[in-house]
C-alpha positions, 0 to 999 in steps of 0.5 A: 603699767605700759597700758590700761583699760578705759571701758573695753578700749585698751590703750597704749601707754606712753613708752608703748607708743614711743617704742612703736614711733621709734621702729616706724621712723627706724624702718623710714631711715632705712627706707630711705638709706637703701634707695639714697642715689650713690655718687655714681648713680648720681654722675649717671643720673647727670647724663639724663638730666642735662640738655647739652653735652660736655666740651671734648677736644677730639684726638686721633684714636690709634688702630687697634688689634680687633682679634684682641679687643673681641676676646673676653680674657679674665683681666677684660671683663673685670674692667667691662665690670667696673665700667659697668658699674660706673656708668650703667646701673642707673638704669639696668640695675646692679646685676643687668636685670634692667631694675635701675631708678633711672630707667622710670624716666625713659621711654622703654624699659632698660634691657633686662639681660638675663632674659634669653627670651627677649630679642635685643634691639640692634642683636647681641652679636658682639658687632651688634652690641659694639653698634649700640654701645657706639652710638645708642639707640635715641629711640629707647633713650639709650645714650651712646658711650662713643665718649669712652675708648674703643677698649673700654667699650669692647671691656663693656660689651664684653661685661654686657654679653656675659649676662645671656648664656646664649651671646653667639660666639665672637667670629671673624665675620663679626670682627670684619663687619666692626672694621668695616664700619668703624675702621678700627684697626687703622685709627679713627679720627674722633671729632671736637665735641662742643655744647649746642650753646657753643656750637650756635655760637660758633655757627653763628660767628662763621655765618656772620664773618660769610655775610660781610665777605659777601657785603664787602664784595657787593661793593667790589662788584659794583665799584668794577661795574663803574669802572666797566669791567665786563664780568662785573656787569654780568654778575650785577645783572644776574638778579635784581638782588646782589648780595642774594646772588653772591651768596648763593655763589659763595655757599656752593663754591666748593662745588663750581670752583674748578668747573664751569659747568657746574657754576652755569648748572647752579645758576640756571637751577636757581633762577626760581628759587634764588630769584636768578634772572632767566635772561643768563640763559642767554648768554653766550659761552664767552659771558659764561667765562667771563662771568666764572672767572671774574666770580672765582677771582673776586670770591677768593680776594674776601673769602678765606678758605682753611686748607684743612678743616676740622670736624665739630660735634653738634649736640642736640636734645631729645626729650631731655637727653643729649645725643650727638647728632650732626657733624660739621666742618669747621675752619681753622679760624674758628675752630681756636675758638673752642680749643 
């Protein structure tokens, strides 16, 4: 017998209880199948989880045909499918209805883009999804895909707006107003895109080579005043902290260099922040010149200025998230450092 009585308690016999502990670790196994994280789900879930972004050398993305990237012919939209798949369900779910595991950790509920009744946040023109695709929307942790081609994101996009019935028809005001912004149809050129760790090194390295330029000329400076070079003097008595004063002239070079005007201007602007002495409002228009051309002649003799400069991308977290943040001109020197 699988039970019997004891009194008016019945209770279960051994196989009874096997089999009842047998369909509770069952359904527990199926449980746990059914929610395990797929690879792609995992690779998705990896964009929340880390704080840095990955290392990408830029490239030049060559122009494109708008007409044909804005229209959703059959073969697009499998490949907006696909990448759907890849890189979105972790947070919209399987079927766009914003059901994915790993929109519990962010800030809003993902779009649910069934919903015809919800107003999206940047629109759901085609432009307006390019936008969000392009650069995310940090506020409701909407990670940006700038890291796929043009073509993907549009296929993307494309895939995206399918879901909503009522997605406005792709005009020729829309396709100007992506080119307009995004210069598409003539190439963009993509930034380097270094971790934050790397970029604060580099940083680092470009502000520590700046400040023995700057050590170097203080001795220069001061060796020429010795010798009673006039524009030596001036610059020595410009303030009472000669590595302060050459560094406020080396970071706004660029802007005096071929004008005098602008290199006075700076100067007087920065007798009460930089500590500059009020007396070179003094001066004469000849220790003026005196003045810029000896500073201009001796910047260059330890500053080396790349002809072309390259642009670098600063990642910076928010609230766990990696978003692309700041852009920045690198030298050519230190730029080899990340390539």
């Amino acid at each position: 017998m699988n039970s019997r009585r004891r009194g008016q308690v019945l209770i279960p016999g051994v196989g009874v209880i096997a089999i009842y502990f047998g369909i509770i670790v069952l359904c527990y196994g199926i449980l746990l199948y059914v929610n395990k994280p797929t690879v792609t789900m995992k690779k998705q879930l990896n964009r929340f989880a880390t704080a840095d972004l990955p290392e990408i050398r830029g490239k030049i993305q060559p122009g494109i045909n708008l007409v044909a990237a804005t229209t959703a012919t059959p073969e697009i939209l499998a490949k907006g499918k696909e990448l759907y798949q890849a890189n979105c369900t972790v947070c919209h779910g399987n079927d766009g209805k914003g059901d994915g595991p790993g929109g519990a950790a962010l800030p809003h509920k993902p779009r649910n883009f069934h919903n015809v009744d919800a107003k999206w946040t940047n629109g759901n023109s085609i432009d307006q999804v390019f936008k969000t695709m392009t650069e995310g929307i940090a506020a409701r942790g909407m990670l940006a895909y700038d890291y796929l081609s043009v073509e993907d994101r549009f296929a993307l996009v494309h895939h995206v707006r399918a879901y909503r019935q009522d997605s406005p028809k792709v005009t020729k005001e829309h396709i100007d107003a992506i080119d307009a912004q995004y210069n598409l149809s003539s190439g963009i050129k993509q930034p380097h895109q270094v971790s934050i760790k790397r970029a604060m090194e580099v940083l680092a390295a470009e502000s520590q080579k700046d400040s023995e330029s700057i050590k170097k000329l203080v001795t220069i400076v001061k060796d020429d005043a010795k010798n009673g070079i006039v524009g030596a003097k001036l610059v020595l008595g410009m303030g009472p902290n000669l590595y302060n004063t050459l560094n406020v002239l080396a970071k706004s070079q660029k802007k005096w260099a071929t004008n005098q005007g602008t290199f006075r201007s700076i100067l007087s602007n920065s007798i009460r922040v930089d500590g500059i002495n009020a007396s070179i409002n003094t001066w004469s228009n000849q220790s003026w010149s005196m003045a810029y051309s000896y500073v201009k002649t001796s910047l260059n003799k330890v500053t080396h200025n790349s002809k072309s400069e390259s642009l670098i991308r600063l990642g910076k977290t928010s609230k766990s998230q990696a978003v692309v943040n700041q852009t920045f001109k690198l030298s050519d020197g230190l730029l080899s450092q990340l390539q």
